[in-house]
C-alpha positions as MATLAB code, in Angstrom:
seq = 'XXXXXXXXXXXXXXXXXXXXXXXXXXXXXXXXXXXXXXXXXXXXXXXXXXXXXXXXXXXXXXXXXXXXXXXXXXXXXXXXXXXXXXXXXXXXXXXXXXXXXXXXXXXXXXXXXXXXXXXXXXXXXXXXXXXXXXXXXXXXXX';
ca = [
      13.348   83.704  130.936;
      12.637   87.779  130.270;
      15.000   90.103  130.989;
      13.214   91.968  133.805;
      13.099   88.388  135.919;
      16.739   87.729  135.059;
      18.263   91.289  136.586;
      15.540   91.056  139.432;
      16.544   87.533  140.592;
      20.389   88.873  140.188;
      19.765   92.017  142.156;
      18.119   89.740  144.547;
      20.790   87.299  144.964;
      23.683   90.055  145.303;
      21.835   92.689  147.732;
      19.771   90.536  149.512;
      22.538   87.871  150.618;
      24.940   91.357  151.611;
      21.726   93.048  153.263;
      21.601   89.332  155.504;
      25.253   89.124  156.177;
      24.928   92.955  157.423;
      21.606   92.073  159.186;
      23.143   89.073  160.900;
      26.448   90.798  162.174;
      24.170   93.317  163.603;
      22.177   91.183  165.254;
      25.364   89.644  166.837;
      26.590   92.902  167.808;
      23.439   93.582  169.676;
      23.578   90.356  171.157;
      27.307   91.116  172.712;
      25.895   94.115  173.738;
      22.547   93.322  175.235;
      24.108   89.677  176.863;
      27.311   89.699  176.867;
      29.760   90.430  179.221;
      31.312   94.146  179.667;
      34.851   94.996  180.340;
      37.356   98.093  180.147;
      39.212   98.200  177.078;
      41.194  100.589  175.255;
      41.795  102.148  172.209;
      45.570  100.648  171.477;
      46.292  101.259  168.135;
      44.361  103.871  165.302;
      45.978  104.102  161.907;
      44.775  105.153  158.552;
      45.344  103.547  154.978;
      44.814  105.302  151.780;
      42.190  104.255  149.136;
      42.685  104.703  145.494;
      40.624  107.441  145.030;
      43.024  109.404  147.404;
      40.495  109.092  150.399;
      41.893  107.901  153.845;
      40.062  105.903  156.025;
      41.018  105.392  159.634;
      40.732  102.166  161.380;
      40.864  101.341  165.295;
      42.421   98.529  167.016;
      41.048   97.600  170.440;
      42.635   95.645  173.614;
      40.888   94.358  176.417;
      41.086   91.597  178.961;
      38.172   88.783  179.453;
      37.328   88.108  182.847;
      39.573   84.358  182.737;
      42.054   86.805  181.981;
      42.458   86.679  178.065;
      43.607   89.348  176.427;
      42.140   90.151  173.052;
      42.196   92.797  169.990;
      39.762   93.449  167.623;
      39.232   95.984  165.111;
      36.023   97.747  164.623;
      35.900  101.304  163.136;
      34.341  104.375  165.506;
      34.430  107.650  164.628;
      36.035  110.440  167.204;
      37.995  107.249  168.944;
      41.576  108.583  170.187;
      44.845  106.158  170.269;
      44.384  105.395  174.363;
      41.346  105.866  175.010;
      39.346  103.930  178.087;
      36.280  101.872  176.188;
      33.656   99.985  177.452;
      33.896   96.488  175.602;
      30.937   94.301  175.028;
      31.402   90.180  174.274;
      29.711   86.893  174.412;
      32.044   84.586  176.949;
      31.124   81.694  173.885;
      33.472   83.915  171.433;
      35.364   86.881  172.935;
      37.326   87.545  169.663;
      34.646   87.103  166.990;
      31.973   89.082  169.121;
      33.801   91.442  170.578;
      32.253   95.272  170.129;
      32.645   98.609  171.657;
      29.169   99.581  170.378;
      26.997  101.396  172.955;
      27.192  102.921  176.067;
      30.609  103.846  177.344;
      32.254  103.084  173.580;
      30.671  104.916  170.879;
      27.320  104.587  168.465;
      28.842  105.276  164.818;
      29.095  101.491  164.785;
      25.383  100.828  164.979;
      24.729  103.949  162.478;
      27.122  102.820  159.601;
      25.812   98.860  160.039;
      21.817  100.823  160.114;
      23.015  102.932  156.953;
      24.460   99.880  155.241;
      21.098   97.462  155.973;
      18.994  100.134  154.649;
      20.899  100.485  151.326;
      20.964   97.257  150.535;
      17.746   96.545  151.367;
      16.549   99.187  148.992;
      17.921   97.493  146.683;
      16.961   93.802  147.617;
      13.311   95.408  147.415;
      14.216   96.718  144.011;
      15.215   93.137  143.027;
      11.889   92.088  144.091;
      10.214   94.732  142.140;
      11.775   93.478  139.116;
      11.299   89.959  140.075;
       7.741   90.425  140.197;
       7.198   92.465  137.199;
       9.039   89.476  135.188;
       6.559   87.077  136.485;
       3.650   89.085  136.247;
       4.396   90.386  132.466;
       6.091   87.420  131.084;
       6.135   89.044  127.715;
       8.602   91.725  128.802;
];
């Protein structure tokens, strides 16, 4: 096998199985959003941790109660999201805790930009896998 197929077919495996995960938690997200159920939440906890390169990153924790009276946190990062703050809370009734999101209206959009931001980088680079991918099989002296 040439070299060019071998790092395409890599590239392709690495990026293109992240780019899907991202893809499909979107596509869940926008699912809890578009048919799921909405509910008050809050903002209950917001703490930061500190990354080796000095940076800090902040990360939310959010409460709510499901309408047969479950109460549930998740954690889902929003920019501009105080400690106590009134959310709106999306979720499918199937799964409150795994597809819980305050995404949208009423809750805040940096969710859906960051998940947009990371599809289109890794699908850059799944394309660039396939680039490589089909130079290998078109030039098989390479």
């Amino acid at each position: 096998m040439n070299q060019a197929l071998t790092i395409g077919l890599l590239v392709l495996a690495a990026f293109g199985s992240f780019c899907g995960f991202l893809t499909w938690q979107l596509v869940s997200r926008l699912l809890s959003l578009f048919r799921g159920i909405s509910v008050q939440g809050r903002c209950v906890r917001r703490y930061s941790t500190e990354s080796s390169d000095n940076g800090t990153s902040w990360h939310h924790v959010y409460g709510f109660t499901t309408q047969d009276g479950q109460y549930v946190e998740f954690e889902e990062d929003a920019m501009f999201m105080a400690q106590g703050q009134t959310v709106t809370v999306h979720y499918r009734a199937s799964n409150p805790v795994r597809s819980a999101t305050v995404m949208g209206r009423g809750g805040a959009w940096s969710p859906l930009f960051g998940q947009l931001f990371g599809i289109f980088v890794t699908g850059m680079f799944t394309l660039l896998g396939v680039a490589f991918v089909w130079i290998g099989i078109s030039k098989p002296g390479l």
